[in-house]
C-alpha positions, 0 to 999 in steps of 0.5 A: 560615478558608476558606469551604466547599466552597472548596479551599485556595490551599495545597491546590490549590498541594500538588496542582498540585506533586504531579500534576507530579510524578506525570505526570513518573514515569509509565511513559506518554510524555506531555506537556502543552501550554497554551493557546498551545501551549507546552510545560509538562510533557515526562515522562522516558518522553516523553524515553525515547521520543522522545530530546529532553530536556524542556530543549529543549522546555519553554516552547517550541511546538517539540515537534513537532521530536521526530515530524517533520521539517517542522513540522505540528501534533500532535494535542494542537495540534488539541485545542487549536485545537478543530480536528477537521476536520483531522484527516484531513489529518495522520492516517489512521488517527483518532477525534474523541471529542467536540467540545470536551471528550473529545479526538482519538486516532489512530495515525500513522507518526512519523519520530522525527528524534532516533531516526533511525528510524520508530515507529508511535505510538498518540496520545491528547489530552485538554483540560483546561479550569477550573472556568468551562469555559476551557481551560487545557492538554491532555495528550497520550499515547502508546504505540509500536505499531511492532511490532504494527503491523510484524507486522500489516503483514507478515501482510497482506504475506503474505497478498497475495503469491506465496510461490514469486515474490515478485510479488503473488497472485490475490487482490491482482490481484483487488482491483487489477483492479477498483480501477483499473477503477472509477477508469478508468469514472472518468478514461474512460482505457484500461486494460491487461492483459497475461497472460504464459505460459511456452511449454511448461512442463509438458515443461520440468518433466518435462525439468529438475525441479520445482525448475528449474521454480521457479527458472525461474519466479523468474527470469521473475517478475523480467523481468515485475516490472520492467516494472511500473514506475509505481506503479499497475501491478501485476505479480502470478502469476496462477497456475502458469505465468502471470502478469498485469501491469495496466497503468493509463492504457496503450492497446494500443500501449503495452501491446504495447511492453512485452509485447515488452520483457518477452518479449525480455528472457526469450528473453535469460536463455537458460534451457534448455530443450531438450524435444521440441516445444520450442526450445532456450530458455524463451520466453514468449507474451502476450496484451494488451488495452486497454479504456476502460470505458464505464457499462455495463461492470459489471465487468473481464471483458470486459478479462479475457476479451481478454486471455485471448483474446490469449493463446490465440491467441498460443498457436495461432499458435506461441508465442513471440509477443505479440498484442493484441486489437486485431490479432487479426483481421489476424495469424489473416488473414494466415495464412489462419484462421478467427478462430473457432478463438480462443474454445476455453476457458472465460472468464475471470472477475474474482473 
């Protein structure tokens, strides 16, 4: 006869059969692992999901091989390993429950090798410890959010891009602007802005039409683009007619070069023009700055302000030109102006 509160040895082996069992029809992918790692249990909606058969993974620590492609951990191994601490270094995204006893979830782009494709997989790992506390397995779930999180994914896209261009919007060179400010007050490297306008484009509309005038725009937006080649710099439509290119760990020599590259490269599109006052083809005038933030620089306006400064006096000097701060003062003597003539319009401001 069993002694009280004490659970039959066949009881407890019924139970054990039976909760098998029941983890193997479960609708969610789910596997068990002991306290060595090796797998016990691989259910058919964890086959489904990953596309590796239990035959392959039962008794083995090779369950990795069904998320990644080079061996890492998954988070039912930092449960077991008791090892919360990592979980920045393998996850982004992630909640440690509770030292020792609740588990870990997080959520995690997996490369699915099986699948040759990429799910976003929501992950949940849990211990499982006996009567005297031990440890004896952990159990790992999953849930495939790869199309909420493709969706979320395009929303923001949306929200950070210019419909007409494709480039990123005021918004996105906003937050862009005073990240890469912050980080060059950090590194004490320049930084530089470059503002590109297109000559005339209100009498290119009047002449051509709105809908040459966006696909003059298109076509501008694609010469500006590939000249943000690394891949901190940011090319973006600032608005109507102009755009930005932020230039990270760039002085203004460098930033001039590629000003000019882009304004060549636009002059070689040939898009006509035609207007009166205007010559014969779209061409562009740009206004660069560099600046290494110093601890008082609070904020990028003053890397906006010479820029916008550059521009508008690329502007009076006749368009169709690139000028930098940084020779402001030497283009207008050589033409015998006054610098006074620059400031004319109202600051920029960053956001």
């Amino acid at each position: 006869m069993a002694k009280p509160g004490k659970i039959p040895a066949k009881a407890v082996d019924v139970a054990d059969s039976y909760a098998v069992r029941l983890m193997q029809h479960l609708v969610v992918p789910t596997f068990v692992i002991d306290p060595k790692r090796r797998v016990v249990i691989w259910n058919r909606a964890c086959e489904r999901l990953t596309g590796v058969a239990a035959v392959d993974v039962i008794g083995t620590s090779k369950h990795w091989q069904a998320f990644y492609e080079t061996r890492r951990p998954c988070l039912a191994d930092l449960v077991a390993l008791d090892r919360p601490e990592r979980l920045p270094e393998f996850y982004s995204e992630y909640a440690a429950r509770g030292h020792n006893g609740l588990g870990f979830s997080a959520e995690n782009w997996c490369v699915m090798p099986k699948l040759g494709s990429q799910l976003y997989l929501a992950i949940d790992a849990g211990p499982i410890h006996d009567e005297a506390g031990n440890l004896i397995a952990v159990v790992e779930t999953l849930r495939d959010l790869t199309d909420q999180k493709r969706a979320e994914t395009a929303l923001k896209e949306l929200a950070t891009k210019d419909g007409l261009t494709g480039l990123a919007n005021r918004r996105a060179f906003d937050q862009m602007l005073m990240s890469e400010w912050e980080r060059a007050q950090r590194t004490q490297k320049p930084m530089a802005l470059l503002f590109v306008d297109v000559d005339h484009f209100k009498l290119f509309n009047d002449r051509h039409g709105h809908q040459s005038g966006d696909e003059c725009l298109r076509a501008v937006a694609t010469v500006v683009s590939s000249h943000a080649a690394r891949p901190l710099d940011l090319a973006s439509r600032y608005g109507g007619e102009e755009f930005a290119l932020i230039l990270p760990d760039m002085d203004c020599d460098a930033a001039c070069a590629i000003a000019d590259e882009i304004r060549t490269a636009v002059m070689a599109l040939k898009i006509a023009h035609g207007a009166s006052g205007a010559g014969d083809h779209v061409t562009l005038s740009v206004g660069v700055a560099s600046h290494i933030p110093g601890e008082a620089d609070g904020s990028p306006d003053r890397l906006l302000g010479a820029a916008d400064q550059a521009l508008y006096a690329a502007k009076r000097l006749g368009r169709n030109r690139v000028i930098c701060t940084e020779r402001l003062l030497a283009e207008f003597a050589g033409l015998g102006r006054e610098i006074a003539l620059v400031p004319g319009r109202t600051a920029r401001k960053s956001a």
